[in-house]
VODO-483756 format. One record per residue (C-alpha): x, y, z. Coordinates in steps of 0.5 Angstrom, whole numbers. Each point is the difference from the previous one (the first is absolute). Example, Ala and Ser with C-alpha at 12.3 -4.5 7.8 and 13.67 -1.06 7.14 Angstrom:
# VODO-483756
[[25 -9 16]] [[2 7 -2]] 
END
This chain:
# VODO-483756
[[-47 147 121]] [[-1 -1 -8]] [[6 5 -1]] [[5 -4 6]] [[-3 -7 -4]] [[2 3 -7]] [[7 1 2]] [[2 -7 4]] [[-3 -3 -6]] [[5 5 -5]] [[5 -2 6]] [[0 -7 1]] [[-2 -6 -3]] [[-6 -4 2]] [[3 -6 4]] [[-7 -4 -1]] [[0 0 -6]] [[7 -4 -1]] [[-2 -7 2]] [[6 -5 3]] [[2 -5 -6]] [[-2 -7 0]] [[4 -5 -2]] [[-2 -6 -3]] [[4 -6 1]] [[-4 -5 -4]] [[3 -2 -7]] [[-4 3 -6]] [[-2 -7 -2]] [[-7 -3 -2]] [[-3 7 1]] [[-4 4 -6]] [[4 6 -2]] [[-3 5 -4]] [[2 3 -7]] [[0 6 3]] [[-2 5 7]] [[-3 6 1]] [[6 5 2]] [[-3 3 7]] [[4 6 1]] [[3 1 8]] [[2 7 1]] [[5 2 4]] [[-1 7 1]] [[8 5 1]] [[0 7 2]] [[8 1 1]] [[-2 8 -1]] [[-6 6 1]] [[-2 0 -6]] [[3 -5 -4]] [[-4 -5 -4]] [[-2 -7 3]] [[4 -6 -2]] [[-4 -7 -2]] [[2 -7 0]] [[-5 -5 -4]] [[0 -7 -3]] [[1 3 -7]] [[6 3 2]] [[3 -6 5]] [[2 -6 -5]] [[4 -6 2]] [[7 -3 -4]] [[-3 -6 -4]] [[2 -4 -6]] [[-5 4 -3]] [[0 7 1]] [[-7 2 -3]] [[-3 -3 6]] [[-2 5 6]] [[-2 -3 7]] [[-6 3 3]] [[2 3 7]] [[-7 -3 3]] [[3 -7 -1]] [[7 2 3]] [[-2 5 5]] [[-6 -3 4]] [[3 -8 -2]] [[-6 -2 -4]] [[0 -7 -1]] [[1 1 -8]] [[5 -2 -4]] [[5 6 -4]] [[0 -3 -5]] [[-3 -3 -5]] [[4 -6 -1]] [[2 -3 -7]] [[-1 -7 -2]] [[5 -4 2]] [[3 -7 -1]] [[-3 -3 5]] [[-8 3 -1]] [[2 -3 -7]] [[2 -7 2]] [[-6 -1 5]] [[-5 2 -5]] [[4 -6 -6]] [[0 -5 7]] [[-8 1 0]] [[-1 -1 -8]] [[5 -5 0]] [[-1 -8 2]] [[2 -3 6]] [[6 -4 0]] [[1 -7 1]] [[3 -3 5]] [[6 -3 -3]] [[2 7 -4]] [[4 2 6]] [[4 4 -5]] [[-5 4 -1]] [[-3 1 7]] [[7 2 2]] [[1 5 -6]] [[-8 3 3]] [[3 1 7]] [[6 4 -2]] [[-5 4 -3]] [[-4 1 6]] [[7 1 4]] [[2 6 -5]] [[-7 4 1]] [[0 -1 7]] [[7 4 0]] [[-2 5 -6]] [[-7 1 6]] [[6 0 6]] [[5 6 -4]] [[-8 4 -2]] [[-2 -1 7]] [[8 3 4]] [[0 5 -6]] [[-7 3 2]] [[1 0 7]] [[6 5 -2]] [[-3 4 -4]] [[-6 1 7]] [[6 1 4]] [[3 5 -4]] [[-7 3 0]] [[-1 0 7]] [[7 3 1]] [[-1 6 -4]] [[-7 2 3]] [[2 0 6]] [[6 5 -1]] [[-5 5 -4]] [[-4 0 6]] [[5 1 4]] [[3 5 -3]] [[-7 4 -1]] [[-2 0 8]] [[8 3 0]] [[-3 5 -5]] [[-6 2 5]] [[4 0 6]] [[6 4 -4]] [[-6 6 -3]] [[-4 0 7]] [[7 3 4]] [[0 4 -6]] [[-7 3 1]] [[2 1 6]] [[5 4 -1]] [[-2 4 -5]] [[-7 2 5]] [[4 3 5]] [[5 4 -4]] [[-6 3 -3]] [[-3 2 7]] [[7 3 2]] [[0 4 -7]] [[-6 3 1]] [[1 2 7]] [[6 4 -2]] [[-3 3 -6]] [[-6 2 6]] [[6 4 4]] [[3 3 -6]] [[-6 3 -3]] [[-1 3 7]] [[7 3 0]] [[-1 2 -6]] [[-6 4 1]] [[2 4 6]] [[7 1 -5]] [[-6 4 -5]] [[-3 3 6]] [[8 4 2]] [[1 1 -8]] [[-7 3 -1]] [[1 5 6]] [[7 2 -3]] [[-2 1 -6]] [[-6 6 2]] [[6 3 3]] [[4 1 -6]] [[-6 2 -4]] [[-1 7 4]] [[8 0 -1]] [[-1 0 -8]] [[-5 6 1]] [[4 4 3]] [[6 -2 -5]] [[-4 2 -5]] [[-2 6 1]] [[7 2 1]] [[1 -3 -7]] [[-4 4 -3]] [[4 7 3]] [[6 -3 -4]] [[-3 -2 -6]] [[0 7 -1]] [[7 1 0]] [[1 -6 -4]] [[-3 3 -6]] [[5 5 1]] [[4 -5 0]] [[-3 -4 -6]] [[0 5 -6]] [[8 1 2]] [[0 -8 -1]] [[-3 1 -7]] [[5 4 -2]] [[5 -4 2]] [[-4 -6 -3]] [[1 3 -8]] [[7 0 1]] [[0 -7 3]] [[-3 -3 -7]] [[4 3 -4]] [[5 -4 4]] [[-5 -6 0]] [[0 -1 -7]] [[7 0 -1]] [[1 -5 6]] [[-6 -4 -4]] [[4 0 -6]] [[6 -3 3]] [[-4 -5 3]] [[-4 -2 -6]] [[8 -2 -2]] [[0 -3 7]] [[-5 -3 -1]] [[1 -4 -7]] [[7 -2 2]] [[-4 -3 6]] [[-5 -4 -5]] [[6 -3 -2]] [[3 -1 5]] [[-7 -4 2]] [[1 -4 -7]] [[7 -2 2]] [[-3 -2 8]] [[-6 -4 -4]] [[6 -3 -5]] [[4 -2 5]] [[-6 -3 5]] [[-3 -4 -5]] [[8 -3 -1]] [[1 -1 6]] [[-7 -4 1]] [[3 -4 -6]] [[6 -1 4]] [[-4 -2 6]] [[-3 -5 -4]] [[6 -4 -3]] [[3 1 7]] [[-6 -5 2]] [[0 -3 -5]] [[7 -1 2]] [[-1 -3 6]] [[-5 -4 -2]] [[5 -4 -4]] [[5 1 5]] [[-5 -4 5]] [[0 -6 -6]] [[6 0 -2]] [[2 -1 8]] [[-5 -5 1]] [[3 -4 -7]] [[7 1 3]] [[-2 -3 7]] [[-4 -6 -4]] [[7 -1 -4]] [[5 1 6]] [[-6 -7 3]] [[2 -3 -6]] [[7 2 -1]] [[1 -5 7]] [[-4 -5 -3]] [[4 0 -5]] [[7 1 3]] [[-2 -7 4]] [[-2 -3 -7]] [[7 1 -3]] [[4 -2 6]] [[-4 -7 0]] [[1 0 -8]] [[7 2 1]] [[1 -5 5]] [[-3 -5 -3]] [[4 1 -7]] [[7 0 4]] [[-2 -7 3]] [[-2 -3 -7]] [[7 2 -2]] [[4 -4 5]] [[2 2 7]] [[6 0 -2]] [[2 3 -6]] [[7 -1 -4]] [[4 6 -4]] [[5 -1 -4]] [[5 5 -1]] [[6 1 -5]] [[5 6 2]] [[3 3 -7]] [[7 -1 -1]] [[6 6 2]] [[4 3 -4]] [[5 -2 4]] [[-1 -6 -1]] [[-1 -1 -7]] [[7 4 0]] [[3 -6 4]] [[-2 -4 -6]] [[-6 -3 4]] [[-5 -5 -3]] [[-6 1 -1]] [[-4 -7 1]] [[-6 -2 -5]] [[-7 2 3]] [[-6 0 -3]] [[-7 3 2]] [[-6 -2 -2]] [[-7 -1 2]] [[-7 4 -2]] [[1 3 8]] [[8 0 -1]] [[-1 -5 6]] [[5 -5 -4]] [[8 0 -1]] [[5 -6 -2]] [[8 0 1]] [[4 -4 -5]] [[7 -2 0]] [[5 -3 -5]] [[2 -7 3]] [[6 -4 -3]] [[0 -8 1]] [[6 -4 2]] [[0 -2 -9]] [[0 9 -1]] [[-6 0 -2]] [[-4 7 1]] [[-7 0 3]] [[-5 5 2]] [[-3 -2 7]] [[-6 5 2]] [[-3 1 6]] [[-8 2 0]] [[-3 5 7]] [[-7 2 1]] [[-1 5 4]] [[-6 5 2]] [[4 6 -3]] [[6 0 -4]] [[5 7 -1]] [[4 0 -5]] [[7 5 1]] [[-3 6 -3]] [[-6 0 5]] [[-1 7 4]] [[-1 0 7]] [[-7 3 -1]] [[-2 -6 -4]] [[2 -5 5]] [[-4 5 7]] [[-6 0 -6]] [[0 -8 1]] [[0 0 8]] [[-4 6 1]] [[-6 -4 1]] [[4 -3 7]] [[1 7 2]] [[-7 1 1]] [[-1 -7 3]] [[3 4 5]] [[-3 5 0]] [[-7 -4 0]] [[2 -3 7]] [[6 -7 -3]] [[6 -1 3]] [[4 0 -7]] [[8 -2 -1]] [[4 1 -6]] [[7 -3 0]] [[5 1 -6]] [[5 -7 0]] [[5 -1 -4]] [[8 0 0]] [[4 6 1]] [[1 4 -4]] [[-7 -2 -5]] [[-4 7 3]] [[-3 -1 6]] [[2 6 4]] [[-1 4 -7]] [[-7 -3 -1]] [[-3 1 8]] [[4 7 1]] [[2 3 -6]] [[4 8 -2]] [[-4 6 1]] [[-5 2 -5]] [[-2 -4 -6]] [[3 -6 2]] [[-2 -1 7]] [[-2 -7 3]] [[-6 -4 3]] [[0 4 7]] [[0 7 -2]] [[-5 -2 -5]] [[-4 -4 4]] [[-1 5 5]] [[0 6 -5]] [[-7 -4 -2]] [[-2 -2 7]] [[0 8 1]] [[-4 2 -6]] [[-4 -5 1]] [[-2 1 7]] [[-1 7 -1]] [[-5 -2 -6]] [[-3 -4 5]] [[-2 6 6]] [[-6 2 -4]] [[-3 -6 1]] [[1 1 8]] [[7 -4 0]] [[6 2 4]] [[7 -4 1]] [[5 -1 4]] [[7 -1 -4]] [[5 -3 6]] [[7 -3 -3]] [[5 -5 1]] [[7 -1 -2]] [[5 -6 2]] [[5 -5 -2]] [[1 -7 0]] [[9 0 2]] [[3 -6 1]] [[-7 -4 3]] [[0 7 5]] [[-6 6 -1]] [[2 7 -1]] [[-4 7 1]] [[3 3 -6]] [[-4 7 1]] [[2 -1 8]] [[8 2 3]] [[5 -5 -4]] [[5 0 7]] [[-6 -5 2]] [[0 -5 -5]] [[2 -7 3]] [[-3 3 8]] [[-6 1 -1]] [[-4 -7 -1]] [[-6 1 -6]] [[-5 -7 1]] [[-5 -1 -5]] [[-7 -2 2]] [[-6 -3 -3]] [[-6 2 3]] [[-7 -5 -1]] [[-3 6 -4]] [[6 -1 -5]] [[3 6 1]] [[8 0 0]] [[4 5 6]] [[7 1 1]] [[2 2 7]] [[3 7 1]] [[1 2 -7]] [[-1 8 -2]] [[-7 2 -3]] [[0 5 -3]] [[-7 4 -2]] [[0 2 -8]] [[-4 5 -1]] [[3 2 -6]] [[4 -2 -6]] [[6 4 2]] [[-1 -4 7]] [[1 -6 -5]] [[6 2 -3]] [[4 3 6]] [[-1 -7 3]] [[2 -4 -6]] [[7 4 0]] [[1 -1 7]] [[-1 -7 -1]] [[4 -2 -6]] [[6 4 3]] [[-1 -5 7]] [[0 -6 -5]] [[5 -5 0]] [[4 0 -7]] [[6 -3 -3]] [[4 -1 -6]] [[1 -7 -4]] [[3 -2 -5]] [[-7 -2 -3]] [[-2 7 3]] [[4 7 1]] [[-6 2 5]] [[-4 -6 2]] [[-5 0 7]] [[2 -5 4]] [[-6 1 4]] [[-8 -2 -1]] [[-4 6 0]] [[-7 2 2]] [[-5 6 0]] [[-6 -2 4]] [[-6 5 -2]] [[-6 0 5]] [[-6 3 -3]] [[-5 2 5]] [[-8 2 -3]] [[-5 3 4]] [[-7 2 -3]] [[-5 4 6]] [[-6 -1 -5]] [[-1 -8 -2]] [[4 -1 7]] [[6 -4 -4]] [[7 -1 3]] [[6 -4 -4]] [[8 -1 1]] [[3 -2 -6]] [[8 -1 0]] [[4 0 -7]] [[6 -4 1]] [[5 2 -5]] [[7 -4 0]] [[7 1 -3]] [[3 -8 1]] [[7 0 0]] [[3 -3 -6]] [[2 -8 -1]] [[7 -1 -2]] [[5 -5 -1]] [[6 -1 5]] [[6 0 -6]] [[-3 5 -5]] [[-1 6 5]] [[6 -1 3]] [[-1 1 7]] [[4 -1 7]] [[-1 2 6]] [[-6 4 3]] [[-2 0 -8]] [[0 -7 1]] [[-4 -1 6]] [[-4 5 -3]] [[-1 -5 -6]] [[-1 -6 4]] [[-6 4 4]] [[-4 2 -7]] [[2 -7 -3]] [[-3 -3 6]] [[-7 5 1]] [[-1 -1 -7]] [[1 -8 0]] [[-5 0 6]] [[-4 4 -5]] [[-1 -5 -4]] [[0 -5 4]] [[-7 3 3]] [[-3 1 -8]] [[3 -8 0]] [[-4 -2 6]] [[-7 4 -3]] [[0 -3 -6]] [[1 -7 2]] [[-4 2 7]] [[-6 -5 3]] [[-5 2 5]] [[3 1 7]] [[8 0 -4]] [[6 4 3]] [[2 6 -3]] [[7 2 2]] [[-2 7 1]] [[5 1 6]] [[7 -2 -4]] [[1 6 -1]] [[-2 8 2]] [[-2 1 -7]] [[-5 -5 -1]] [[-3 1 7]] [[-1 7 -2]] [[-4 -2 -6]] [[-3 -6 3]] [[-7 4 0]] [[2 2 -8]] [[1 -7 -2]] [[-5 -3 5]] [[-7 2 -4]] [[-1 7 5]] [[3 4 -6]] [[0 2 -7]] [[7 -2 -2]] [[4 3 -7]] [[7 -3 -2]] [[5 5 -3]] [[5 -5 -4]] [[6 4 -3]] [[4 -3 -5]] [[6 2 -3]] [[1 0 -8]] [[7 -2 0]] [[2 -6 -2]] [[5 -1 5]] [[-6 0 5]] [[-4 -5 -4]] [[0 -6 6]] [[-1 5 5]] [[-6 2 -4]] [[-3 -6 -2]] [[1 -2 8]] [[-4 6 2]] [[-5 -1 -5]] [[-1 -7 3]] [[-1 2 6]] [[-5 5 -3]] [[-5 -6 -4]] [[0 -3 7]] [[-2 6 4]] [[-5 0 -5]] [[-3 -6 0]] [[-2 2 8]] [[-7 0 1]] [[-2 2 7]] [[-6 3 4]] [[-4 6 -1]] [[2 6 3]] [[-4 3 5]] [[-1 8 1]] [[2 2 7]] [[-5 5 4]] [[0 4 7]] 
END
C-alpha cells in the first residue's frame, strides 16, 4: 500500500492541494497594506517521466508586470483571494492633499473660488482612485486566468501519466510471460545438445586411436619434410630480401597515401569552408535582388517625377547641316546663333532694308528645351530623349513627332541610314531591347508588339500589310476610357528582336508615299507613325504595365507656289497643309483653353490620333527641323513660331497604364 501511495504521489499532482482562486472585486482602498508579506510557497508537483525530477511552482518564482519590477506578489494572496492588498500603495496626490485639507483652515463662504479649486482637487483623486481600483481589478483577473490553466494543465498531466503506468504495466507482464516460454525451449535445447555431444565424444576416442596408428607413418613423413625445409629456407631468405625491397617501397608508398589524405582533409575543409561562404553569399544575393526591386520602383517613381518636372510636352529644335549640293548651287546660309548654358537658346538675324535704303538687322530670339546646331550626331539628339524611351518602358504612353517643312530632316532625324547615322525608332527600340534584357534579372519580362501606318490624303494605311488594299480596308481610331489609342485592323507584328525591327522598318519605307518637289527630290507626302506596344510582366512583385512609344514622321509644310505642285502632288499638298493647320489649331485651342473648352481634335485624322499626346495622358516631344538656307528663312521662323507655341502648352499629368 506504501509503495502504491508512493507512486501516485510521484505520478499525479495532489489535487486538494490547489485551492480554487478567490477574487476579490473590491477596490483596494482604505485598507492597510503592508510593506511586505511573507512569501508562502504553493507547490505544484509534475512528474512528466520515471525518474525524472519534480517541477515546482512557488511564489518567489511567479511575479506579476508592474511599474516596479522589484516587487513580488505572494501566491497566498492571489491564489486564495486574501483580502490584502498587492501592492504597497505610493503616496499619491490626493493622500497628500487630504492631509494639506485637515492642516489647513476652513474656507470662507464668500471664497467661492477656493471651494471651487478644493472640489476639483477632491474630483481628480476620485479619478486617480477609480484608474488604481480597474487596473488592480485586471491584474486579479490576469492572476486568476493563469491559475486556472496551470491546474488544468496539471490534472492533463496526472491523466496523461496514469495511461501511461498502465501501459507500461502490462508490457512488462507480457515480456516476462515470453521470457518464461523462452527459457523453457531454451533448456530443453541444452537437453538435445547434451545428448549429442556424449555421442561425438565416444566418436573421438575411437578417432584417436586411429590417429596415433598414423602418427607414425607421419614421422616418416616428417623427417623428408626437414629436408626439403632446408632447401626451403634458402629460398626464404632470398624471397625476404626481395620483400625487405618491397616492402620499403611500400613505406613510401604509405608516406605518399598519408600526404595525400592529409591534402585531401585540407581540400575538404576549404570545400566546406566553401560552401559556407556559398551559403552567405547566396543569402546576400537574395537580400540584394530584395533590395534591387526595391529600388527598381524608387527609380521609376524618381524617374518619372523628373520628366514630369521637365514638362509634358517638351520641345527640340534641330538644324540640319547644309549639302553639298546646295552650297554648289550658290545657296545661303541664314545667320544663326547658338546660345545658352544648356544650348536651349538660338537667334535668327536678317539684314532688312527700308523705303529710305537704309540696311538694319532685324534678330528673332527662340527658347526652347534643346537646341542642336547643324554639326549635331544622331546620337546626341537619342541621349536627349532616351529618358522618354524609358517611360515607356516604365508603363507611359510616350509620343515624339518631328514638324517642320520639307526637306528640313524629319525622315533623316526619326529613320535614318543603316549604321552610325540611324535614327530615332531603331535607336529607341535597339535601347528598348537592351534595357529589357537588364531588367530580366530583376524577374521582368516584356512583350514588344509593333505598328506602323500612315496618314494619306485624311485616310489611314497598313504600311506593313498588302499595299493593294490601301483605300479598301476602312482603319478607325479609337480612344479608349483608359487612355489607350487602337487603330482597327492594322498588322501587328511581335518584335523579338532587333532584326525584326529593321525588317519592318524597310518594308514600311518602301510602302510609304513619297514624291518629288521643287522644294524636295524625294518628299513624304504622308504622315507616318510607328506605334510600339511594350507589355511587362513581373511573377514576383505581381506588377503588369502597357507602355506604348509613339514615334511619328509629320509630312513636311510647304508653300503651294515655291514646291510647284499640281495635280495628285497638289492635292497632296493641300491634304498636309490642312493636317497640320488643324495641327495648330488644336496647340491655339490648348493654349488659350478654359476649363470645359472645345479642342477640335476630330478636324483632322492627324490630330484625332494624337489627341491622348497632346490631351495630358502622355509625355510628348516636338522635333522641329529647320533648314539653314537662307532661302527657307520664312519657312524657318514660321516653324519655330509654332514650336514656341508648342512650347508654352501645359497639359495634364500622364498616367501609367496598368493590366
Amino acid at each position: 500500500m506504501d509503495l502504491k501511495k508512493r507512486k501516485r504521489d510521484s505520478q499525479g499532482v495532489d489535487k486538494s492541494r490547489i485551492a480554487r482562486p478567490r477574487i476579490d472585486s473590491r477596490p483596494p482602498f482604505g485598507r492597510s497594506i503592508p510593506a511586505q508579506t511573507n512569501s508562502t510557497t504553493a507547490s505544484i508537483r509534475i512528474n512528466n517521466r520515471p525518474g525524472q525530477s519534480t517541477k515546482s511552482l512557488t511564489s518567489s518564482s511567479i511575479t506579476r508586470p508592474t511599474a516596479s519590477s522589484s516587487q513580488r506578489i505572494p501566491l497566498k494572496d492571489r491564489v486564495t483571494g486574501s483580502r490584502s492588498t498587492l501592492y504597497e500603495p505610493t503616496t499619491s496626490r490626493s493622500s497628500v492633499t487630504q492631509i494639506q485639507n485637515k492642516t489647513a483652515k476652513p474656507r470662507a463662504q464668500w471664497d467661492l473660488r477656493g471651494r471651487i479649486g478644493d472640489m476639483q482637487t477632491v474630483l481628480e483623486d476620485n479619478q486617480n482612485k477609480i484608474e488604481e481600483s480597474s487596473e488592480y481589478q485586471k491584474r486579479l483577473m490576469t492572476d486568476v486566468v493563469d491559475k486556472r490553466s496551470q491546474a488544468m494543465e496539471a490534472a492533463r498531466r496526472v491523466a496523461e501519466l496514469e495511461a501511461l503506468k498502465q501501459e507500461k504495466q502490462k508490457s512488462f507482464e507480457q515480456e516476462i510471460e515470453r521470457m518464461k516460454a523462452q527459457h523453457h525451449r531454451d533448456n530443453k535445447d541444452l537437453e538435445n545438445k547434451d545428448k549429442v555431444n556424449k555421442e561425438k565424444v565416444d566418436g573421438l576416442k575411437a578417432q584417436c586411436i586411429e590417429i596415433q596408428d598414423n602418427t607414425i607413418g607421419l614421422q616418416t613423413q616428417l623427417d623428408q619434410t626437414l629436408v626439403e625445409s632446408a632447401t626451403l629456407k634458402a629460398t626464404v631468405a632470398k624471397t625476404s630480401a626481395k620483400y625487405s625491397e618491397k616492402d620499403a617501397e611500400f613505406s613510401v608508398l604509405r608516406m605518399e597515401v598519408k600526404r595525400l589524405d592529409e591534402s585531401l582533409a585540407s581540400r575538404e575543409k576549404a570545400l566546406e569552408d566553401v560552401q559556407v561562404n556559398l551559403k552567405d553569399e547566396r543569402q546576400k544575393l537574395k537580400s540584394l535582388e530584395t533590395k534591387l526591386l526595391d529600388e527598381e520602383k524608387m527609380r521609376r517613381k524618381l524617374h518619372n517625377s523628373i520628366q514630369e518636372l521637365k514638362g509634358n510636352i517638351r520641345v527640340f529644335c534641330r538644324v540640319r547641316p547644309p549639302v553639298a549640293s546646295e552650297m554648289a548651287n550658290h545657296g545661303k546660309v541664314a545667320s544663326m546663333r547658338f546660345y545658352g548654358d544648356d544650348n536651349d537658346k538660338m537667334e535668327l538675324s536678317e539684314e532688312v532694308s527700308s523705303t529710305l535704303g537704309k540696311v538694319t538687322t532685324k534678330s528673332y530670339p527662340f527658347s526652347f528645351d534643346k537646341v542642336f546646331p547643324p554639326e549635331s550626331t544622331q546620337e546626341e539628339c537619342f541621349e536627349e530623349i532616351s529618358q522618354l524611351v524609358q517611360s515607356a518602358l516604365d508603363g507611359y504612353n510616350v509620343c515624339i513627332f518631328a514638324y517642320g517643312q520639307t526637306g528640313s530632316g524629319k525622315t533623316y532625324t526619326m529613320e535614318g541610314p543603316p549604321g552610325a547615322g540611324k535614327g530615332m525608332i531603331p535607336r529607341a527600340v535597339q535601347q528598348i531591347y537592351q534595357v529589357a534584357q537588364q531588367l530580366n534579372e530583376s524577374n521582368w519580362h516584356y512583350t514588344m508588339e509593333g505598328q506602323f501606318m500612315e496618314i494619306y490624303n485624311e485616310t489611314v494605311h497598313d504600311l506593313l500589310g498588302d499595299c493593294s488594299n490601301y483605300g479598301k480596308i476602312k482603319h478607325d481610331i479609337r480612344h479608349e476610357k483608359s487612355g489607350k489609342t487602337v487603330i482597327t485592323d492594322m498588322t501587328s507584328v511581335l518584335l523579338d528582336s532587333p532584326a525584326r525591327v529593321n525588317t519592318m522598318l524597310r518594308k514600311a519605307s518602301q510602302n510609304r508615299a513619297t514624291g518629288a518637289t521643287n522644294m524636295n527630290e524625294r518628299s513624304s507626302r504622308s504622315h507616318s507613325v510607328f506605334m510600339l506596344r511594350l507589355n511587362g510582366d513581373n511573377p514576383v512583385t505581381g506588377e503588369r504595365t502597357t507602355g506604348v512609344l509613339n514615334l511619328i514622321d509629320l509630312a513636311g509644310s510647304e508653300r503651294l507656289a515655291m514646291s510647284g505642285s499640281t495635280g495628285n502632288r497638289l492635292k497632296e499638298t493641300q491634304a498636309i497643309n490642312k493636317s497640320l493647320s488643324c495641327l495648330g489649331d488644336v496647340i491655339s485651342a490648348l493654349l488659350n483653353n478654359k476649363e470645359g473648352g472645345h479642342i477640335p481634335y476630330r478636324n483632322s485624322k492627324l490630330t484625332y490620333l494624337l489627341q491622348n499626346s497632346l490631351g495630358g495622358n502622355s509625355k510628348t516631344l516636338m522635333f522641329v527641323n529647320i533648314s539653314p538656307l537662307s532661302e527657307h528663312f520664312n519657312e524657318t521662323l514660321c516653324s519655330l513660331r509654332f514650336a514656341t507655341k508648342v512650347n508654352s502648352c501645359r497639359i495634364g499629368t500622364a498616367r501609367r497604364l496598368t493590366r
